[in-house]
C-alpha positions in Angstrom: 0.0 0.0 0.0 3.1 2.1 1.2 4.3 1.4 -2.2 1.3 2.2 -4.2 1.1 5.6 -2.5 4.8 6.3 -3.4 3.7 5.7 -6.9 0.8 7.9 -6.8 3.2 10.8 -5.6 5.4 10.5 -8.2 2.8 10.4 -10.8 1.4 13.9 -9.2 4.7 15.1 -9.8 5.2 14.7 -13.2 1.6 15.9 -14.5 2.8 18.8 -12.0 6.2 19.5 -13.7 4.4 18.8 -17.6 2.0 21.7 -16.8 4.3 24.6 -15.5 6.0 23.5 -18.4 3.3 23.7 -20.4 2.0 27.2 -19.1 5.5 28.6 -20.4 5.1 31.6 -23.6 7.0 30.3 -26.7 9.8 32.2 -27.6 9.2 34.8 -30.5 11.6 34.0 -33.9 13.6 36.1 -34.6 13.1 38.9 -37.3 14.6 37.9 -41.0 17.5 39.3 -42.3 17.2 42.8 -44.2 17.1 42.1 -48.0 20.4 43.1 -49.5 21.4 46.6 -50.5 21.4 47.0 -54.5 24.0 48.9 -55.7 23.1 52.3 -57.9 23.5 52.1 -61.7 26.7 53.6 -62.9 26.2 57.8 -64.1 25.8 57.8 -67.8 28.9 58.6 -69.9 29.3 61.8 -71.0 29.8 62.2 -74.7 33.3 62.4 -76.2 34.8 63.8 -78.9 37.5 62.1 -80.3 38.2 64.5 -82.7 36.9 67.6 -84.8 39.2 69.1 -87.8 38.8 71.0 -90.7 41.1 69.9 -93.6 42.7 72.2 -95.3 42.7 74.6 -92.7 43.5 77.5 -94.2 42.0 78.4 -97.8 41.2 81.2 -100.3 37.9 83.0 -100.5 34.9 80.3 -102.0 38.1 77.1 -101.9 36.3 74.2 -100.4 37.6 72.7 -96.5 36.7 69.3 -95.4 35.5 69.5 -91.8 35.5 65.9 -89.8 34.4 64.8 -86.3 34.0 61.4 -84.5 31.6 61.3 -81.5 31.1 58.9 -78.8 28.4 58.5 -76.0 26.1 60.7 -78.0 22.1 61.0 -78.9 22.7 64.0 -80.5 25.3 66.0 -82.5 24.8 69.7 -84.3 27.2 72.1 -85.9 26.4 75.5 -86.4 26.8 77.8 -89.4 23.2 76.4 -90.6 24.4 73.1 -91.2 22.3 71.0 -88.0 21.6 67.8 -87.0 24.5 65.3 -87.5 25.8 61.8 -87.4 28.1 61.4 -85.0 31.0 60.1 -87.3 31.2 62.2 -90.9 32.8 64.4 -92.8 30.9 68.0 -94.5 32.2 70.1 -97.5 32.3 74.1 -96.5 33.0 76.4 -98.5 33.5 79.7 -96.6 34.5 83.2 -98.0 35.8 84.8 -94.8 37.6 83.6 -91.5 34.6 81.0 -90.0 35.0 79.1 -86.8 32.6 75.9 -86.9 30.9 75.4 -83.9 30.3 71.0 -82.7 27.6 70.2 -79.8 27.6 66.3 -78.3 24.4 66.0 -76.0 24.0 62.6 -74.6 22.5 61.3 -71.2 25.8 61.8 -69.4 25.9 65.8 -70.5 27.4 67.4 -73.2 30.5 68.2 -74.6 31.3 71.0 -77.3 34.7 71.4 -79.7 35.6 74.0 -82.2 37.4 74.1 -86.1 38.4 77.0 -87.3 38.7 77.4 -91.6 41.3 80.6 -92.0 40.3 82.7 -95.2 43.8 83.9 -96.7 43.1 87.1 -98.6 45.1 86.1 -102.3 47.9 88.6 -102.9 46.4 91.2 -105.7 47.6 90.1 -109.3 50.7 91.4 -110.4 49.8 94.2 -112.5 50.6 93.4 -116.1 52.9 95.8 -117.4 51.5 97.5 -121.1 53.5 99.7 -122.7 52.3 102.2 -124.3 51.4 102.8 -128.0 53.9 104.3 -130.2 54.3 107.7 -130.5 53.8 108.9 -133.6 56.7 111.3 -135.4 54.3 114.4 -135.1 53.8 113.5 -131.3 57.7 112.7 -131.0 58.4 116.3 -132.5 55.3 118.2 -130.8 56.6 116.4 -127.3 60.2 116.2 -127.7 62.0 117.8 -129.8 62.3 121.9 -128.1 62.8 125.4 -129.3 66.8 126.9 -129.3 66.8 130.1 -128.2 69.9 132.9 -129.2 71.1 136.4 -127.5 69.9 139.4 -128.5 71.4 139.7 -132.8 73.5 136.9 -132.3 73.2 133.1 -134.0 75.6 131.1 -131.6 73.6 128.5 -129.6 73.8 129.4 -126.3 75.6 127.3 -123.8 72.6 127.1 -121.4 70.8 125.4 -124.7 73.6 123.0 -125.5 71.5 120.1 -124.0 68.6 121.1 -125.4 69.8 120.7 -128.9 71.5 117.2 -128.0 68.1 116.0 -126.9 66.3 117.6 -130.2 69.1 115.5 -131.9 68.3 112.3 -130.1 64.4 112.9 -130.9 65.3 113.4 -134.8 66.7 110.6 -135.1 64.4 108.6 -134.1 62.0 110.5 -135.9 63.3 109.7 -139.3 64.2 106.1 -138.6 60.3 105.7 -137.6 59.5 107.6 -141.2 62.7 108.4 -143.3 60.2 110.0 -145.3 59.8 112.9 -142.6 60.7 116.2 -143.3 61.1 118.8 -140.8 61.6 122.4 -140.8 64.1 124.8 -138.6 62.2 128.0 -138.6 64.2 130.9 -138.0 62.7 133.8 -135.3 63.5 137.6 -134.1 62.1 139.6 -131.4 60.4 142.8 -132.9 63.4 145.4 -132.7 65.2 145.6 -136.4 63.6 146.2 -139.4 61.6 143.5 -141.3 64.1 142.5 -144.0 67.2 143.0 -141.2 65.1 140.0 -139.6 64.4 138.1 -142.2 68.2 137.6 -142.7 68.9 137.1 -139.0 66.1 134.6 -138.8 67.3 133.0 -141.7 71.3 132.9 -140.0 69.5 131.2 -137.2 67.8 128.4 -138.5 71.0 127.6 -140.6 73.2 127.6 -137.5 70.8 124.8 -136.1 70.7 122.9 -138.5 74.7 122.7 -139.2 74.8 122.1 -135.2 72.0 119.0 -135.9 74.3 118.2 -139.0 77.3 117.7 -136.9 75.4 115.5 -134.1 74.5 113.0 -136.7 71.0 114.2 -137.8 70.9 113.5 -142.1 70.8 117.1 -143.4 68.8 116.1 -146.4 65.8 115.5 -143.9 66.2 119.5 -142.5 64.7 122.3 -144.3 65.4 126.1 -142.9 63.0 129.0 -143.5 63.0 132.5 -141.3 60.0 134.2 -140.4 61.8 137.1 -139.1 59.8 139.0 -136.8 56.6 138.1 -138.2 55.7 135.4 -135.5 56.6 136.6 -132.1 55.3 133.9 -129.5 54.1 137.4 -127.6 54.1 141.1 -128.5 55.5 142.7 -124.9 57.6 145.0 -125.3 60.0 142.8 -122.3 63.4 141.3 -122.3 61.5 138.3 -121.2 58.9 138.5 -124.3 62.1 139.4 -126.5 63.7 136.5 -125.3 61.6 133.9 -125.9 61.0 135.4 -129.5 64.9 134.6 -130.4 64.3 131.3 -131.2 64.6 128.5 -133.8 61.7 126.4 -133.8 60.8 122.9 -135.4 57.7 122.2 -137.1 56.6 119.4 -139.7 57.5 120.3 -143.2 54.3 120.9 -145.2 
C-alpha cells in the first residue's frame, strides 16, 4: 500500500512539472535578415569627342575645306553655321569666303561636350599688275613732245651754252623721228624779237635756222631730212615790249614740213 502511495506521488509530480511547463510563452523567432542593398547604376557617360578638324585649314575665299568629327556617348550631334543635325561620325564640305570658326555640340544622357574648327580665309595677294606699254608715239607727237625750241642772245646766232643740251636731246628725238618715217621732213624755222627792221630780220632769222641745223648736221641728224626757212619777226610767241617776251622770241623752232 506504502508502495502504491509512493507511486501515486510521483505520478502527481510529473503531471505537475508537464504543466508549469506547459504554461511557459513560446519564444518569438527572430526577425529575417534585411534584404540586401542594391547597388546604384553607374552615371551615364558623358559624350566624347574624339576629334573635330577641318582639312585644309586655311584656304582662299569660295576654296572648299573638309570639316571631320567622331563622337562617342552621344544621342545628339549639331554644328552651327546652318548646317544641324548630324551623325556622330562624318565628314561635310564648307565652302567659306571669310575667316569661320565651326561650332560642334555632343548632347548625350551623361551631358554634353562642345569642340571647335576653325577654316582661316587667306586674302590672295592682288595680281601682279601686267605691265602694257604704251602705243607708239607717232613722229608728229615725238616732235610736238620732244623735240624743243633753241633760243639765241639778243642779234646773235651762236647756240647758247645754257641750250647745248637742249639741242642734244632735239638730236636724239630726230633721229628717231626719221628712222620711224625716213620719209619725214622737218623744218628749222628761223625767229626775231620785234626790234630791227623786217628785212634786217628776215636775214637774221634765216642765220639762225641755218646755225641749227649745221649744229643737228654735226650731231648726226641726215641734213637732207632739215629744211630752214625764217619768219623774221613776223611770228613773235608774244608782243611785250620785255626782255622776257624778246627773249623767248629769239628762237629757232621745229615744225613738220608741209
Amino acid at each position: 500500500m506504502l508502495l502504491n502511495k509512493r507511486a501515486s506521488l510521483a505520478l502527481s509530480a510529473m503531471l505537475i512539472l508537464g504543466l508549469s511547463a506547459s504554461c511557459k510563452k513560446k519564444a518569438a523567432p527572430p526577425p529575417p535578415p534585411p534584404p540586401p542593398a542594391q547597388e546604384a547604376p553607374p552615371p551615364a557617360a558623358k559624350p566624347v569627342v574624339n576629334y573635330f578638324t577641318a582639312e585644309p585649314s586655311t584656304v582662299n575665299s569660295g576654296q572648299p575645306s573638309s570639316l571631320r568629327w567622331s563622337v562617342t556617348d552621344a544621342t545628339t550631334v549639331t554644328l552651327d553655321n546652318q548646317i544641324g543635325v548630324v551623325s556622330p561620325n562624318g565628314r561635310r564640305g564648307v565652302y567659306p569666303t571669310t575667316t569661320t570658326t565651326y561650332h560642334l555640340t555632343a548632347t548625350g544622357p551623361g551631358g554634353t561636350s562642345e569642340a571647335d574648327a576653325t577654316v582661316t580665309v587667306s586674302t590672295p595677294p592682288p595680281p601682279t599688275p601686267v605691265a602694257v606699254a604704251p602705243p607708239p608715239q607717232s613722229v608728229q607727237e615725238i616732235l610736238a613732245h620732244q623735240v624743243q625750241d633753241v633760243h639765241f642772245e639778243y642779234d646773235k646766232t651762236d647756240i647758247l651754252p645754257t641750250d647745248q643740251g637742249i639741242l642734244q636731246s632735239d638730236a636724239a628725238a630726230l633721229k628717231q623721228i626719221f628712222q620711224t618715217d625716213p620719209n619725214f621732213i622737218v623744218t628749222i624755222e628761223g625767229h626775231c624779237d620785234e626790234r630791227g627792221s623786217a628785212e634786217y630780220n628776215i636775214g637774221l632769222g634765216d642765220r639762225r635756222a641755218s646755225a641749227t641745223k649745221d649744229a643737228l648736221v654735226a650731231m648726226g641728224v641726215p641734213g637732207d631730212k632739215l629744211k630752214t626757212i625764217s619768219y623774221g619777226k613776223e611770228r613773235p610767241l608774244c608782243t611785250e615790249a620785255t626782255e622776257d617776251c624778246y627773249q623767248r622770241n629769239r628762237r629757232a623752232h621745229f615744225a613738220a614740213t608741209q
